[in-house]
Kinemage of the C-alpha trace (Angstrom):
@kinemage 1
@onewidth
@group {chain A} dominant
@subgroup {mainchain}
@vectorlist {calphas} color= white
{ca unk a 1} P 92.572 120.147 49.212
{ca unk a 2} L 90.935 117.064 49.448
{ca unk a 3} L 87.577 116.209 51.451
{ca unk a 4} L 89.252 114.471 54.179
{ca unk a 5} L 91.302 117.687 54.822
{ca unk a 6} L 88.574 120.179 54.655
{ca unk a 7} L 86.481 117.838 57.070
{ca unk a 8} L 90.030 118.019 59.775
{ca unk a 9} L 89.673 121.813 58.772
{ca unk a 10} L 86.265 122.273 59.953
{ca unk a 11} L 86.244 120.273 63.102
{ca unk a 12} L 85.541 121.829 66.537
{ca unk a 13} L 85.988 120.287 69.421
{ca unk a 14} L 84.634 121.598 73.334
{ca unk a 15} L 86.855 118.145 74.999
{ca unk a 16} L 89.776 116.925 72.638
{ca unk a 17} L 91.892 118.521 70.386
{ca unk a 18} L 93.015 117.150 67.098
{ca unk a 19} L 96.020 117.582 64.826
{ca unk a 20} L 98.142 115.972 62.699
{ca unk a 21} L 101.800 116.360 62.388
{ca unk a 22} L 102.779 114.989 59.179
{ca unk a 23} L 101.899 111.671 58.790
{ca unk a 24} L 100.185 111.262 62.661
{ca unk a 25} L 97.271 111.934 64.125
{ca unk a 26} L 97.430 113.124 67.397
{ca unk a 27} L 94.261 113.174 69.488
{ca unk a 28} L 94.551 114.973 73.034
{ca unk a 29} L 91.843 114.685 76.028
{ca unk a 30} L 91.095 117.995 76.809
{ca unk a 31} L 89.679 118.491 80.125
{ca unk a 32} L 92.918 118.785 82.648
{ca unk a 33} L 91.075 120.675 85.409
{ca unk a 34} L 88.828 117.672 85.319
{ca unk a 35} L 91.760 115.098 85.090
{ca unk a 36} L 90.742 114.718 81.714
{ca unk a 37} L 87.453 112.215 82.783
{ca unk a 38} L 85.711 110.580 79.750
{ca unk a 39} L 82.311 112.515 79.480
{ca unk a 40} L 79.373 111.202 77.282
{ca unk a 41} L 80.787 114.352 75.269
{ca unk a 42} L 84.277 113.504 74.813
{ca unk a 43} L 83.340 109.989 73.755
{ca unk a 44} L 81.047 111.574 71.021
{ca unk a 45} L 84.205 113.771 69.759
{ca unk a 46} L 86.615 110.975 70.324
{ca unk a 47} L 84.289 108.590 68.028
{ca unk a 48} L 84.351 111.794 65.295
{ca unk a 49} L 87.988 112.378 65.773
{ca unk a 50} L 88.503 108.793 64.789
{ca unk a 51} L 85.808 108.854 62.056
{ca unk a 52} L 88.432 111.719 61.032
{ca unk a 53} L 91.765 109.888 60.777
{ca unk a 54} L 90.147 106.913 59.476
{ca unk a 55} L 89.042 108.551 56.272
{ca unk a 56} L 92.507 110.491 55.911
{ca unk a 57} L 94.932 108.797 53.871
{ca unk a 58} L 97.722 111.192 54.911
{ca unk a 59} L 97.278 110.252 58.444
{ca unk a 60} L 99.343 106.973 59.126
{ca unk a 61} L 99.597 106.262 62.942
{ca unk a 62} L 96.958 107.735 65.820
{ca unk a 63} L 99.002 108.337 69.393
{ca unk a 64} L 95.974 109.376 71.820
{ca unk a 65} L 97.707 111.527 75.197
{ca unk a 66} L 96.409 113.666 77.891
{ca unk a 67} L 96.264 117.384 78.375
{ca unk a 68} L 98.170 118.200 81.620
{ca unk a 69} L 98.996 116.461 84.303
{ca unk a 70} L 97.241 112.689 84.196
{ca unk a 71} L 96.247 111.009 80.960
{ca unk a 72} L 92.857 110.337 82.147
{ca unk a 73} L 90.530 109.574 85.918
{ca unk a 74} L 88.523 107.514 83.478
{ca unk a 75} L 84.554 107.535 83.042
{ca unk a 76} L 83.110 110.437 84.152
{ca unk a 77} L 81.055 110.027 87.439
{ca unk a 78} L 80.076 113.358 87.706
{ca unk a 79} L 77.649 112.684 84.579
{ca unk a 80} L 76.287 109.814 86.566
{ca unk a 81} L 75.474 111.714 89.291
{ca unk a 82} L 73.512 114.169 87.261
{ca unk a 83} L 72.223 111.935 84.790
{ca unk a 84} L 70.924 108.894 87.324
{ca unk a 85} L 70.488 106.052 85.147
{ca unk a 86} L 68.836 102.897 86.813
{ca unk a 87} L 67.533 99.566 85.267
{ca unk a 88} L 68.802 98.222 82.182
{ca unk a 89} L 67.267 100.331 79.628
{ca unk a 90} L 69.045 103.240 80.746
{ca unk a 91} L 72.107 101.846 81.405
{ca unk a 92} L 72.339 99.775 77.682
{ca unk a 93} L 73.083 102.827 75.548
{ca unk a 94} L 75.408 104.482 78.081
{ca unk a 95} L 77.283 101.095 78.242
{ca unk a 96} L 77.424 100.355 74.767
{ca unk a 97} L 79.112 103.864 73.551
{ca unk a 98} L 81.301 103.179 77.185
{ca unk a 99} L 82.549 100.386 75.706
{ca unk a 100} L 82.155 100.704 71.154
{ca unk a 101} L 84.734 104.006 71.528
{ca unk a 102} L 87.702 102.977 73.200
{ca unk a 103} L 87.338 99.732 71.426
{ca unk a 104} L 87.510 102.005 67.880
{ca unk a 105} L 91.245 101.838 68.865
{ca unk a 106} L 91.817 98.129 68.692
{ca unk a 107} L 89.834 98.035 65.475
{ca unk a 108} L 91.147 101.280 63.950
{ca unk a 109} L 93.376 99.705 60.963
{ca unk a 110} L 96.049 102.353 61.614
{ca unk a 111} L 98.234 101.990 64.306
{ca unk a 112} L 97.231 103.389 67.960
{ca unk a 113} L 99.732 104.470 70.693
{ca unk a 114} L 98.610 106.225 74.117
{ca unk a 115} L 101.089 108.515 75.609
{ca unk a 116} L 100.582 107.806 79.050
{ca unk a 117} L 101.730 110.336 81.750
{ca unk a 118} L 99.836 110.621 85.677
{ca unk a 119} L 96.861 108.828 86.316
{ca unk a 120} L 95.148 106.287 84.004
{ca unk a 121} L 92.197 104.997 85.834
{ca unk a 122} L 89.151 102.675 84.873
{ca unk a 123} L 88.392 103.641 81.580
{ca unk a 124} L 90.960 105.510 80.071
{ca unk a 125} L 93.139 102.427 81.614
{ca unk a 126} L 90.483 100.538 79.034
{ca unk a 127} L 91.077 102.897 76.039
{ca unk a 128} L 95.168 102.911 76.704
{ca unk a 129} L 94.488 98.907 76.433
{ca unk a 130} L 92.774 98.892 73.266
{ca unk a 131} L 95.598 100.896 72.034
{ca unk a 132} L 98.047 98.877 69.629
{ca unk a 133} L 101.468 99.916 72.067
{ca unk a 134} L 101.190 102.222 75.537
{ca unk a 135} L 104.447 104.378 76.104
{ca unk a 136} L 104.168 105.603 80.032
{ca unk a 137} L 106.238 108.233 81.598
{ca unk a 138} L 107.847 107.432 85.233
{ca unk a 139} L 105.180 109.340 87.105
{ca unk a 140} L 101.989 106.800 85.386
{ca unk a 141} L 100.352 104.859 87.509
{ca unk a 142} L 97.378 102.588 85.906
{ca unk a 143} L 94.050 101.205 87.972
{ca unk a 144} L 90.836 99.391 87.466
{ca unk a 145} L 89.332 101.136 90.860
{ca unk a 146} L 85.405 99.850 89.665
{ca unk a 147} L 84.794 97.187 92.277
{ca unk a 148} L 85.555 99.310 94.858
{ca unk a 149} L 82.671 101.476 94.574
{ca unk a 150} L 80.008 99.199 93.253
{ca unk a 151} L 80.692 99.183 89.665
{ca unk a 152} L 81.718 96.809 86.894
{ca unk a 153} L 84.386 96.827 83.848
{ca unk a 154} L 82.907 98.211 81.040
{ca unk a 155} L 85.858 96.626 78.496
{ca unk a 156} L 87.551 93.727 79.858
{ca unk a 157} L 90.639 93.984 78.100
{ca unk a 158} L 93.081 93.363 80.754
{ca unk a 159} L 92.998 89.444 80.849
{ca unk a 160} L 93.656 89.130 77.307
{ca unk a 161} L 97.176 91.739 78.191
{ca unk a 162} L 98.297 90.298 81.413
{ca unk a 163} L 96.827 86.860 81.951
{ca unk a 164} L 94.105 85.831 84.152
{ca unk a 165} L 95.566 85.722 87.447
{ca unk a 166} L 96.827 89.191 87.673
{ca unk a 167} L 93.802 90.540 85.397
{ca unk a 168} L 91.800 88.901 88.715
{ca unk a 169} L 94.159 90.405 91.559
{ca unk a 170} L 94.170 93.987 89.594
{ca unk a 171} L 90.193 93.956 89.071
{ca unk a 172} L 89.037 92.164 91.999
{ca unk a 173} L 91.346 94.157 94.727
{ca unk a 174} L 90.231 97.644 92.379
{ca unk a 175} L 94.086 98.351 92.377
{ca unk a 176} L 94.405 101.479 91.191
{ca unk a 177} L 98.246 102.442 92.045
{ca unk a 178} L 99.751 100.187 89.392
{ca unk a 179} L 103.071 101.824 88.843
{ca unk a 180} L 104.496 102.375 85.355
{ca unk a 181} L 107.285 99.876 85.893
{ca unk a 182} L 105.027 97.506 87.434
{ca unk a 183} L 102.833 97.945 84.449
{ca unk a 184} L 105.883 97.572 81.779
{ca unk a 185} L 106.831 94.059 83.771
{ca unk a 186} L 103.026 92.746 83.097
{ca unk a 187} L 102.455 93.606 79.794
{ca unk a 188} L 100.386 96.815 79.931
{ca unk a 189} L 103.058 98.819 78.368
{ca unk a 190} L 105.604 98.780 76.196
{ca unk a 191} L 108.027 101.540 77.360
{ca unk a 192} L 108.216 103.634 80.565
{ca unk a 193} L 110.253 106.678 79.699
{ca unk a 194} L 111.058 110.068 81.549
{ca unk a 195} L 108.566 112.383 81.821
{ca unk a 196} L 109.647 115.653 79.896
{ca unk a 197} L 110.454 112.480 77.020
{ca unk a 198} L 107.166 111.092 76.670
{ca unk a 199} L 105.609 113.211 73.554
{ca unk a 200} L 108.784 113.309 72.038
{ca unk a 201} L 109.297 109.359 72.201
{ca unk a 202} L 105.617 108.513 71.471
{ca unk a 203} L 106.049 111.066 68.296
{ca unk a 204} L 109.582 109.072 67.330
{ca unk a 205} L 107.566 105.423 67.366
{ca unk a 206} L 104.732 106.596 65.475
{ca unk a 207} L 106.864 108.581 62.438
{ca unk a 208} L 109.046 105.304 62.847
{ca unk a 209} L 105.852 103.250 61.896
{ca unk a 210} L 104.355 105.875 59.659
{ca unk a 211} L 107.469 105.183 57.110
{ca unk a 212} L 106.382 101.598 56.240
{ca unk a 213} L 103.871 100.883 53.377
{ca unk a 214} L 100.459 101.767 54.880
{ca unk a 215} L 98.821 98.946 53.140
{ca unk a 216} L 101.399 96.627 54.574
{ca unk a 217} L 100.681 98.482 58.551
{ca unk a 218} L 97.090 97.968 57.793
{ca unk a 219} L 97.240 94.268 56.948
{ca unk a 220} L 99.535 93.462 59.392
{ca unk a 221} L 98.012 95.018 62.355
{ca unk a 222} L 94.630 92.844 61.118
{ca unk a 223} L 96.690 89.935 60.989
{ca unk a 224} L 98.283 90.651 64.558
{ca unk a 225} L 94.550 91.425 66.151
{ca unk a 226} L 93.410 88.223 64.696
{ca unk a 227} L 95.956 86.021 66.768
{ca unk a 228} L 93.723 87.219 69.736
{ca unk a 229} L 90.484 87.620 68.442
{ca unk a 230} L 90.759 83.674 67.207
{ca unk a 231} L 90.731 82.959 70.608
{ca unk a 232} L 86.934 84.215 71.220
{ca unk a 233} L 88.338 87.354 72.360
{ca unk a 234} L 85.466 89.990 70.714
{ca unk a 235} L 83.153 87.232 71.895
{ca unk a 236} L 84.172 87.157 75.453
{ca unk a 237} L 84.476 91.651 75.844
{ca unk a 238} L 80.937 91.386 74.871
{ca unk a 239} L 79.498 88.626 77.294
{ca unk a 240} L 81.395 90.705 79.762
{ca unk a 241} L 80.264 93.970 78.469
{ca unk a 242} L 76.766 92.079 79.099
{ca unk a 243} L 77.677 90.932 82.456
{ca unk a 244} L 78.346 94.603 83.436
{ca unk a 245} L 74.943 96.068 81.920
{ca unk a 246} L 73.305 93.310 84.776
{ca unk a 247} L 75.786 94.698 87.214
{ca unk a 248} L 74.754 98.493 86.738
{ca unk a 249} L 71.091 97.995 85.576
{ca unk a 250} L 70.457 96.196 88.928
{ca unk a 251} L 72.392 98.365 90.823
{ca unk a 252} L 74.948 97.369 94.227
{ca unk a 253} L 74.355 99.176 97.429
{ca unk a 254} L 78.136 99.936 97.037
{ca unk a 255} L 77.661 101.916 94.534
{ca unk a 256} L 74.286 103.742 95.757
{ca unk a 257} L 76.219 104.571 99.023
{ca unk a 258} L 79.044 105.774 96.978
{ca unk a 259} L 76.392 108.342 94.763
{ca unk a 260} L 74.727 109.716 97.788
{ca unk a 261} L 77.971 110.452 99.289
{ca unk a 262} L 79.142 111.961 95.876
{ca unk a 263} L 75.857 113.983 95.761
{ca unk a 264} L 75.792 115.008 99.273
{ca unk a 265} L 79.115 116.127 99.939
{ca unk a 266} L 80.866 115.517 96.779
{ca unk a 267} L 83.103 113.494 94.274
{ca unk a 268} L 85.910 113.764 96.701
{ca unk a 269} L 84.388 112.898 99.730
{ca unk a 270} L 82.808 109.968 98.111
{ca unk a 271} L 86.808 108.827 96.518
{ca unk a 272} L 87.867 109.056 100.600
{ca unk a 273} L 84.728 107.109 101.747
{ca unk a 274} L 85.668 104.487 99.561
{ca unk a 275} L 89.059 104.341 100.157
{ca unk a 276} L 88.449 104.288 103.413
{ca unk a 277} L 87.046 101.329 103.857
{ca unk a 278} L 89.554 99.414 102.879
{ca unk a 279} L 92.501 100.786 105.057
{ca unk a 280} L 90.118 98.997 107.222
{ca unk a 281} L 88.428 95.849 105.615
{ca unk a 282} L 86.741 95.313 109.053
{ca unk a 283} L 84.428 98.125 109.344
C-alpha cells in the first residue's frame, strides 16, 4: 500500500466525505440539514481532501457534489454571527481561506467537475466556478445573493465565465434564482441533466477523462487555464478579493441590519427581511 493510500485510509472527516471510485475522487459536502453551507471547518477538510487527491497518483479526475437535496447555500453565516469579525484584521484571514480553497479547484492539475443538484448560492456558486466543467441537474438553480445583504464576492470568477455584462446584472441585482438552463445558455455549465442522472453522468465524464494519459490531462488543463490567466485573470480575483476585505472590514449598514436580524430572530427571518425589501425597492 503506498503512502498516499494509507493517508486516504486514515482520513476523518466531521463535514465532507471522501472516496475514490477507481480512478476518481469524489469529494461530497456533508452537512444537508444545513444545506450543506461552507463552514470555516469544511473549508479546512476540503483544503485536506484536496491535499489528498493531489498526492494520489491513482486518483485521475476530482467531481465535488452535495449531500442531499442542494449542492451548497454557500458561506456559512451562521459562523459569522457567532464569530463577529469587524475591521480588517479580522476579516483578512477569514477572506483569504474564503477565497485560496475553492480556488484549489482551478489550480488543482487534475481535472474538477461539480455535480450540481438544488441550490448553489454565493460561494459554493464560487467553488462550482473554479471547477474545470459544472454538470447541473433540472432542479439547480445558481445565485450570487451577497449584495443584497451587505456583503461582497469573495472570488470573482463569474466575469471571466459569462462576460461582464451579465457577471454585472447577476452580482449587482444579487440574483440568486438562476435556473439551470439559464445557467447552461451563459456559460456556467456545461450540461443540465435529469435529476436521478446527475451522479451517474458526472461519474461517466470523469472515468471518460480519467482514460487519457494523466500527464497529457495535467498539461493540458495548465495550458487551457493559461488562455485565461494571460489575460490578468489571477491578478484581477485578487484586487477584487482585496476590494472585498475593504468591503467587510469596514462594514455596510446592510449587512449590520441583516446580523442583528439574524441574531435576534434568526437566519431565516433575516433571508425574508432581505428579500423583502426588494419585492418593494421603495421602502
Amino acid at each position: 500500500m503506498t503512502g498516499a493510500e494509507m493517508r486516504w485510509i486514515a482520513m476523518t472527516y466531521r463535514t465532507i466525505t471522501l472516496e475514490r471510485l477507481d480512478a476518481v475522487a469524489r469529494i461530497t459536502l456533508n452537512r444537508p440539514e444545513r444545506a450543506n453551507a461552507i463552514s470555516a471547518e469544511m473549508l479546512d477538510e476540503l483544503a485536506a481532501a484536496m491535499d489528498a487527491v493531489e498526492a494520489d497518483d491513482a486518483a485521475r479526475v476530482v467531481v465535488v457534489r452535495g449531500a442531499g437535496a442542494a449542492f451548497s447555500s454557500g458561506f456559512d453565516l451562521k459562523d459569522q454571527m457567532e464569530r463577529r469579525p469587524t475591521g480588517v484584521a479580522e476579516w483578512r484571514p477569514i477572506l483569504r481561506k474564503d477565497f485560496d480553497v475553492p480556488m484549489r479547484f482551478w489550480r488543482c492539475p487534475k481535472p474538477t467537475i461539480a455535480a450540481v443538484r438544488g441550490a448553489c448560492m454565493a460561494g459554493a456558486c464560487e467553488l462550482a466556478l473554479a471547477c474545470d466543467m459544472t454538470i447541473a441537474s433540472e432542479d439547480a438553480y445558481f445565485g450570487e445573493p451577497e449584495l443584497k445583504f451587505g456583503a461582497g464576492i469573495v472570488v470573482m470568477l463569474l466575469p471571466w465565465i459569462v462576460g461582464p455584462k451579465i457577471a454585472k446584472e447577476i452580482i449587482l441585482t444579487g440574483e440568486d434564482r438562476i435556473s439551470a438552463q439559464r445557467a447552461r445558455e451563459i456559460g456556467m455549465v456545461n450540461r443540465v441533466v435529469r435529476a436521478e442522472d446527475l451522479d451517474a453522468a458526472a461519474m461517466a465524464l470523469a472515468r471518460r477523462i480519467a482514460v487519457v494519459d494523466p500527464m497529457v490531462v495535467r498539461e493540458t488543463k495548465r495550458a487551457l487555464n493559461r488562455q485565461i490567466e494571460a489575460r490578468g485573470m489571477l491578478e484581477a480575483l485578487e484586487a477584487a478579493l482585496d476590494i472585498d476585505l475593504g468591503i467587510e472590514g469596514q462594514g455596510s449598514d446592510d449587512k449590520r441590519r441583516f446580523m442583528d436580524v439574524a441574531r435576534e430572530h434568526g437566519l431565516k427571518a433575516a433571508l425574508a427581511w432581505r428579500d423583502a425589501r426588494f419585492e418593494d425597492p421603495g421602502r
